[in-house]
MARBA-3410 file (N, C-alpha, C, O; in Angstrom, 1 decimal):
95
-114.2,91.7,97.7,-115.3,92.3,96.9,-114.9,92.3,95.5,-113.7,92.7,95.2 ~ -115.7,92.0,94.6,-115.5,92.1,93.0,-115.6,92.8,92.5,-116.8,93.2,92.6 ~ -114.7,93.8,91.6,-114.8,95.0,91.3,-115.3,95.0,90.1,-115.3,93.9,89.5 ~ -115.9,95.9,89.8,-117.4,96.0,88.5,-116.9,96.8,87.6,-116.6,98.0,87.8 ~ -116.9,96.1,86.1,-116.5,97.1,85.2,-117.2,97.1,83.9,-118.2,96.5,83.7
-116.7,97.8,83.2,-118.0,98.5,82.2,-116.9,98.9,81.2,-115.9,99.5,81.6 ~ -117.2,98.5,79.7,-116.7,99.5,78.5,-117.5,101.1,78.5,-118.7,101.3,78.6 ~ -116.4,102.0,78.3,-116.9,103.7,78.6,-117.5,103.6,77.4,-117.0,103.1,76.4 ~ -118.7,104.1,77.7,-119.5,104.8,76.4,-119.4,105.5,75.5,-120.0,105.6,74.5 ~ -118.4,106.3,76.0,-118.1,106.9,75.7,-116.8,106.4,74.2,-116.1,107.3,73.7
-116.7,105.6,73.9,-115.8,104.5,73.3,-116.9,104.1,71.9,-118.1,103.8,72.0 ~ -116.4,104.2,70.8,-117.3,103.7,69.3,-116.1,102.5,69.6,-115.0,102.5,70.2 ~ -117.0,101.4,68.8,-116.2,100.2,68.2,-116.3,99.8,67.1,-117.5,99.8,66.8 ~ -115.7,99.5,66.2,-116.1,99.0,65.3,-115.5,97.2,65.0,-114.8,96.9,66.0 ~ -115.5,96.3,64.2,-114.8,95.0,64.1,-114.5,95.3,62.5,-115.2,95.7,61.6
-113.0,94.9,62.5,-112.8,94.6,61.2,-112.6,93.3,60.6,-113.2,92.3,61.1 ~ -111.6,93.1,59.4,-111.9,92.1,58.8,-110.2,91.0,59.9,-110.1,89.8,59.6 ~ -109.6,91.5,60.4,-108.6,91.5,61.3,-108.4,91.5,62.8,-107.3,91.1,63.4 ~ -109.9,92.0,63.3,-109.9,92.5,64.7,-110.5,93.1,64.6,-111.4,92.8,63.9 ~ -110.5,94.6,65.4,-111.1,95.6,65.4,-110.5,96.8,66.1,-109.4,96.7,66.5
-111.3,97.9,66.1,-110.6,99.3,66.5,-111.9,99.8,67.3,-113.1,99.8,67.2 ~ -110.7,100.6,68.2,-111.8,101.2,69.4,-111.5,103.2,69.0,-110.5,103.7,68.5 ~ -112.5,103.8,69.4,-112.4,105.1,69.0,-112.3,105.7,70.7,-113.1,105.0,71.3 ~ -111.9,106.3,71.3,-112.2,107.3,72.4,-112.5,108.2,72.1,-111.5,109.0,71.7 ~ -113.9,108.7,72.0,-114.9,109.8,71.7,-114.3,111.3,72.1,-114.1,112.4,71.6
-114.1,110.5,73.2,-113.5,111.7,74.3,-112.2,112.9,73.7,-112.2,114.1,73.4 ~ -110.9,111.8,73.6,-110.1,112.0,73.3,-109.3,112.2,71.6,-108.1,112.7,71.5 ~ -110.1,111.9,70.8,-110.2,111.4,69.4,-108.9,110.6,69.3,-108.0,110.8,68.4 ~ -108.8,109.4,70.4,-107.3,108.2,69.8,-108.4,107.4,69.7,-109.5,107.4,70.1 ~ -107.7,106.5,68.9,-108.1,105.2,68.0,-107.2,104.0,68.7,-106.0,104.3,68.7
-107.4,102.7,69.2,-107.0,101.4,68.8,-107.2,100.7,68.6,-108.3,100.3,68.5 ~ -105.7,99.7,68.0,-106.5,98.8,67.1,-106.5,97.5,68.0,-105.5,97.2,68.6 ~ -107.6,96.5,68.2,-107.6,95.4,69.1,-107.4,94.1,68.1,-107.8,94.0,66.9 ~ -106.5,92.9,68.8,-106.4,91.9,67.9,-107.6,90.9,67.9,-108.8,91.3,67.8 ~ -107.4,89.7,67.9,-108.4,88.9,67.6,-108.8,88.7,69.3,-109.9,89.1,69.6
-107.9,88.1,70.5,-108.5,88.2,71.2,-108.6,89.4,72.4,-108.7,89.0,73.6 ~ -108.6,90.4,72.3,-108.6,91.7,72.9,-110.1,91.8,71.9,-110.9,91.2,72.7 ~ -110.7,92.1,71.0,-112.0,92.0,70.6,-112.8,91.2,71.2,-113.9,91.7,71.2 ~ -112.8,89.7,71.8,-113.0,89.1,72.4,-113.3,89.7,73.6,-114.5,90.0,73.7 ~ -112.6,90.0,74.8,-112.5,90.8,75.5,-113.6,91.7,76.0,-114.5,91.8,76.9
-113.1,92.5,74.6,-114.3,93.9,74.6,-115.8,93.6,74.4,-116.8,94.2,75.0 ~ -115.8,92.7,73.5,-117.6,92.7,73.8,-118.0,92.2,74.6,-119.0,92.7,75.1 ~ -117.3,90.7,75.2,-117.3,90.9,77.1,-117.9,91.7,77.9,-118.9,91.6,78.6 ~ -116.9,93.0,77.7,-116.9,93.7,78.6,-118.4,94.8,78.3,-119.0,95.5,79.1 ~ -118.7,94.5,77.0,-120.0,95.5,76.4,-121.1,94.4,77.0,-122.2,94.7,77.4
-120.8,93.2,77.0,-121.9,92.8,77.2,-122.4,92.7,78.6,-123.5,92.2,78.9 ~ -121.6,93.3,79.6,-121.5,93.3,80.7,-120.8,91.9,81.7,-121.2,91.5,82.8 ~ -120.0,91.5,81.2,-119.4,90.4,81.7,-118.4,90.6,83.2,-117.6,91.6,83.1 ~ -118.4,90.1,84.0,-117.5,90.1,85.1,-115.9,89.8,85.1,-115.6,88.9,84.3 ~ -115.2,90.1,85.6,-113.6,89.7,85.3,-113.1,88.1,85.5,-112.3,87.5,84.8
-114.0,87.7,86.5,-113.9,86.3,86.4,-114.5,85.6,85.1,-113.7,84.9,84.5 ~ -115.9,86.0,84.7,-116.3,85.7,83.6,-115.7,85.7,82.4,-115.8,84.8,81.5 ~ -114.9,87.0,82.1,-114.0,87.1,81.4,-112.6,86.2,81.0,-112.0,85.7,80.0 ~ -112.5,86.2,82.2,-111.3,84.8,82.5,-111.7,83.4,81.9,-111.2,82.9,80.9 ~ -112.6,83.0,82.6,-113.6,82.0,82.1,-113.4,81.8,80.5,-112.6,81.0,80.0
-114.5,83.0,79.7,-114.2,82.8,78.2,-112.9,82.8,77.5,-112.6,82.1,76.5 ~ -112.1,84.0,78.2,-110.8,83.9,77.8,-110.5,81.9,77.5,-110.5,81.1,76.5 ~ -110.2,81.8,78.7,-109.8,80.0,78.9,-110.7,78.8,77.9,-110.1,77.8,77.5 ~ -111.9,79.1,77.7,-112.2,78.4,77.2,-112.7,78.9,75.7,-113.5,78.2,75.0 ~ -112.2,80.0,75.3,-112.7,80.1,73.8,-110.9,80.0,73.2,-110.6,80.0,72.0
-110.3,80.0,73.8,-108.5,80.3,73.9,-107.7,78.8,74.0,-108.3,77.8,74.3 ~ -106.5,78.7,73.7,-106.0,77.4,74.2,-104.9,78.2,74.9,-103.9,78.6,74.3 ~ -105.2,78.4,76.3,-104.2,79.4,77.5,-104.5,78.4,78.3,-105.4,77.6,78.2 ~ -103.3,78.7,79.5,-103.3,78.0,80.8,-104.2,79.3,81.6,-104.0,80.4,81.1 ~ -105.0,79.1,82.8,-105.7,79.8,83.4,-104.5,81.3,84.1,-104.8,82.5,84.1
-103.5,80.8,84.7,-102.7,81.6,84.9,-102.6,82.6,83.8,-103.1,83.7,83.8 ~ -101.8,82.1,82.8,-101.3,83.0,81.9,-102.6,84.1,81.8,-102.7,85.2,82.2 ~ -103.8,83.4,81.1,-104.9,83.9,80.8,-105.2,85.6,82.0,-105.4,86.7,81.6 ~ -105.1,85.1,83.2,-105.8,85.9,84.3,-104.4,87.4,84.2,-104.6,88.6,84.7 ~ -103.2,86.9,83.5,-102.2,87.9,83.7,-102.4,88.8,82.6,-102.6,90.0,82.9
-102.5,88.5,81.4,-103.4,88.8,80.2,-104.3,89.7,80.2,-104.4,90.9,79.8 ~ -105.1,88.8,80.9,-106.1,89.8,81.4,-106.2,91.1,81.9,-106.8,92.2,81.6 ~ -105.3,90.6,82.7,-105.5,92.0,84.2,-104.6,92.9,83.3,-104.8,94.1,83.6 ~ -103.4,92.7,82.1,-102.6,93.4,81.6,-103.6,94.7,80.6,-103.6,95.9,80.7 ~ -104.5,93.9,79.9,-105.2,94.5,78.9,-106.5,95.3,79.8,-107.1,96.1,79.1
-107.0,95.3,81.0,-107.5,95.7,81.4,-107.5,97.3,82.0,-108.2,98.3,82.0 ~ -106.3,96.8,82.5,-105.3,97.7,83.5,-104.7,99.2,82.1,-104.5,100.5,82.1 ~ -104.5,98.1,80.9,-104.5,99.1,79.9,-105.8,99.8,79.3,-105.6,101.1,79.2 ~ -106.6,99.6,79.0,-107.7,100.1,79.0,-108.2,101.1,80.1,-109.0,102.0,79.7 ~ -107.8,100.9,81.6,-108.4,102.2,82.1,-107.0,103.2,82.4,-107.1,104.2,83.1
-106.1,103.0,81.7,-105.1,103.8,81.4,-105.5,105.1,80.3,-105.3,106.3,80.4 ~ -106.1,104.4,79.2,-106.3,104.9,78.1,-107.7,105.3,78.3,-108.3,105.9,77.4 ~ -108.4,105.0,79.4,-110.0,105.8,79.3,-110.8,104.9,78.7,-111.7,105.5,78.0 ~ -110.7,103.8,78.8,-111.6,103.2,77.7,-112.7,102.7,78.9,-113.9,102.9,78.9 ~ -112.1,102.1,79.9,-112.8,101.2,81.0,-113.6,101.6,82.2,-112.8,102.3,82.9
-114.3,101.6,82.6,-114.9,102.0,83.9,-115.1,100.9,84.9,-115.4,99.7,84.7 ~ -115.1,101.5,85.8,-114.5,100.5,87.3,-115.5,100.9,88.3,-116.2,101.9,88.1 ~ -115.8,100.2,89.4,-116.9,100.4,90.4,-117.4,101.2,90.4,-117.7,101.5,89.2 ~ -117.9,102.3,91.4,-118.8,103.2,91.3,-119.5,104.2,89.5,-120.6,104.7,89.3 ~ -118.2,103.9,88.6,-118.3,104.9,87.7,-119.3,104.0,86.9,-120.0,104.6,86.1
-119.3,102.9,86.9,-120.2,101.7,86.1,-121.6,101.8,86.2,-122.1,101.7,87.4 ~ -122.4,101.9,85.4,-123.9,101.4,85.0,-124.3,100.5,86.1,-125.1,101.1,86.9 ~ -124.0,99.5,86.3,-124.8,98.4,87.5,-124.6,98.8,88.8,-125.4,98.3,89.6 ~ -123.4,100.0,89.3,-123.2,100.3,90.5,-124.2,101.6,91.4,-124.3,102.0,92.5 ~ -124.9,102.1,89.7,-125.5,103.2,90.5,-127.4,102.7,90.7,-128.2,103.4,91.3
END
């Protein structure tokens, strides 16, 4: 089964001239995202799937599909560390 994830709402973004920075509402921490971790993120705003993610990763990127999917799952796995991420049931499409 494919697990369903969602950027928390709880999360302001903004893009800079650099990347961009994420706010956790919640928490008042700030990060800063690079060029492709912003990438990423509006993915994930726009409702994109992990595979899907992979996908653009690979092809907006010059990565090997591996590396890419480790990448991935790294920055992801970080994000629901930090509260930023929401995962199955807690997700908008799951209820």
């Amino acid at each position: 089964m494919q697990r369903r994830l969602a950027a928390n709402p709880n999360a302001a973004f903004a893009v800079l001239d650099d990347g961009a920075v994420l706010l956790n509402v919640q928490t008042g921490r700030y990060f800063g995202l690079d060029e492709v971790a912003t990438h990423l993120w509006k993915g994930l705003v726009d409702g994109a799937s992990e595979p899907q993610l992979l996908d653009s990763l690979v092809a907006a990127y010059d990565v090997e599909p591996d590396r890419a999917r480790t990448d991935l799952t790294a920055f992801l796995q970080r994000l629901d560390r930090l509260g930023l991420l929401q995962t199955d049931d807690a997700c908008p499409s799951a209820r």
